[in-house]
Residue, then its C-alpha position, 0 to 999 in steps of 0.5 A: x500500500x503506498x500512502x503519504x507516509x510511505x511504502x506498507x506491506x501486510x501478510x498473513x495467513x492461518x496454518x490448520x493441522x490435526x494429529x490423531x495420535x491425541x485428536x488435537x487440531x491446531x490453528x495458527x494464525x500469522x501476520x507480517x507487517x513491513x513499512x519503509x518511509x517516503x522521506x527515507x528508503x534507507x530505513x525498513x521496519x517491520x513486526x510480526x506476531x504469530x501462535x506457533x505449535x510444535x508437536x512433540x516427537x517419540x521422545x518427548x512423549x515417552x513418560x516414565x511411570x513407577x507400577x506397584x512394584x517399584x519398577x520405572x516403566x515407559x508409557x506413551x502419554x496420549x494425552x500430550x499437547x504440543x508446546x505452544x509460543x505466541x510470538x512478538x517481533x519488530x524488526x529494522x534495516x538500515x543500508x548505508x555507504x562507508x568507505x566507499x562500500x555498501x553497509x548494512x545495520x539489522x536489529x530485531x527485538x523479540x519477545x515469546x511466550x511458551x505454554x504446554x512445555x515439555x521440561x527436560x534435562x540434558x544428561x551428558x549428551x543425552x536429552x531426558x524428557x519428562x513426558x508431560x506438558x507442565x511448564x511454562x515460559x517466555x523467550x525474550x532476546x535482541x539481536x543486532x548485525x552490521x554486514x559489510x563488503x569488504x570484498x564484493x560479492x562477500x558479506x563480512x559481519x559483526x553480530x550481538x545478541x542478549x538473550x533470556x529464557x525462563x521456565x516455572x519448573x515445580x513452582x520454581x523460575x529457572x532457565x531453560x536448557x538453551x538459555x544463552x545470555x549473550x552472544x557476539x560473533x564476527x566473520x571478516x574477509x578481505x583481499x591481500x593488497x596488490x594479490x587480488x587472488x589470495x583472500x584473508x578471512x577470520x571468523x571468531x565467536x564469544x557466547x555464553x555457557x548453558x545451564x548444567x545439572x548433576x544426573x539424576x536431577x532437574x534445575x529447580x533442585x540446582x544447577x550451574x553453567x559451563x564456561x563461556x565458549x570462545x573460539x577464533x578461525x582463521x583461513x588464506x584462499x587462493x584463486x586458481x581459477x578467478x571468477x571472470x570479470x566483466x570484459x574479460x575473454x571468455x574460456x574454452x573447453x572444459x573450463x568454460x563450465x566452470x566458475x571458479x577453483x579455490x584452494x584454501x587453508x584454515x587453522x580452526x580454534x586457532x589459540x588452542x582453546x578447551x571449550x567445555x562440551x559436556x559433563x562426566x560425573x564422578x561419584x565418591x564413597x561420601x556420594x559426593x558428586x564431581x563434573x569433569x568436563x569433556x571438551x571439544x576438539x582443539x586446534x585443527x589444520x584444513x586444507x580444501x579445494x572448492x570448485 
């Protein structure tokens, strides 16, 4: 819709789903908003709202039951809803010319609201659900990226994110498995001066750790975080074969099929850092219980060719 103030533009739609396993039908009504004003088309804002549901998978349903004997036996809960988020989003762009090259600034501020959850807890690298849907929530974030080209065609970027998540776990406010408080993340990529064929990128990422609990237990008894993960890439590429320009000779024979060759060399978690992946709990005769960390993989050397 054009108007006097500038440029609107409205979506929606309504998504309609019925599972027999537990006879639920879902509707789940959507809308998109977006506007760019007339006075400048620099600036592009937009909101969105929607009610979202996920049915739950095998494992999100299996529900340990305790029978007149004691025994934990598994049942398949009929009765299961899926989990439910009603979703708020606004949104922005800002496009804009620096040194000479085009950049582009996003941000977008979200808040959800979760009902019929299914808590879980996450055991080493296994995910224990408890079958029921019992817990309720909200999400609620703001990310933010500013991208550049530095080489064109190639996007680089720096992103921030705050993120809170939370759940009422047995009357008690805990985070959720994925809460991540922050996140700042960055890919750079350039060419060598006077080498228009060997190209420079670095990649790194801060973000914070996620909740952990002891085995054989749940967050509103106790919990704590792993260490914030960090990690730095880095790569050189050289053009064996450069994209053609415009004016230049087009090739022959077989390589007139193909684009470009690429022989590159990455250093992955270049300052050789232990980032925590998991827990192995230890148990001592005084049943004290002890989380050593398993970590991921240190540093690592690739060479690939991409044609």
């Amino acid at each position: 819709i054009n108007s006097s103030l500038g440029l609107f533009s409205f979506n929606g739609g309504v998504r309609l789903s019925y599972w027999d396993f537990n006879k639920e039908l879902l509707l789940s009504p959507r809308v998109n908003v977006s506007f760019i004003p007339e006075a400048n088309n620099s600036f592009a804002l937009r909101f969105a709202t929607g009610l979202y549901y996920q049915s739950p998978f095998y494992k999100e349903y299996r529900m340990p039951v305790v029978d007149t004997d004691g025994n934990t036996i598994i049942t398949l809960n009929k009765d299961i809803k899926s989990q439910r988020s009603l979703q708020f989003i606004l949104g922005g762009d800002y496009t804009f010319r620096a040194l000479d090259r085009p950049f582009k600034l996003s941000a977008e501020l979200y808040y959800k609201h979760l009902s019929n959850l299914i808590p879980y807890e996450v055991d080493n690298l296994k995910i224990v659900y408890s079958g029921l849907n019992e817990t309720t929530g909200y999400t609620a974030g703001l990310d933010m990226k500013l991208f550049g080209q530095f080489v064109p065609g190639t996007d680089s970027w720096i992103s921030f994110s705050l993120m809170k998540t939370q759940e009422s776990l047995n009357g008690i406010n805990v985070p959720r498995p994925t809460d991540q408080r922050y996140s700042f993340a960055m890919y750079f990529t350039d060419y060598f001066p006077n080498i228009p064929k060997l190209k420079f990128s670095l990649r790194g990422i801060f973000s914070d750790g996620l909740p952990t609990t002891a085995p054989q237990s749940s967050r509103d008894v106790g919990y704590f975080r792993a260490p914030a993960y960090k990690r730095v890439d880095a790569g050189l590429s050289y053009a064996l074969l450069s994209p053609l320009k415009e004016g230049d000779v087009k090739r022959a024979g077989i390589l007139k099929h193909i684009k470009s060759i690429w022989l590159g060399f990455d250093i992955f978690n270049l300052l050789d850092i232990s980032n925590v992946s998991s827990y192995y709990w230890v148990t001592d005769v005084n049943e004290i219980q002890y989380a050593v960390p398993n970590y991921l993989t240190r540093r690592q050397f690739n060479l690939r060719l991409s044609v």
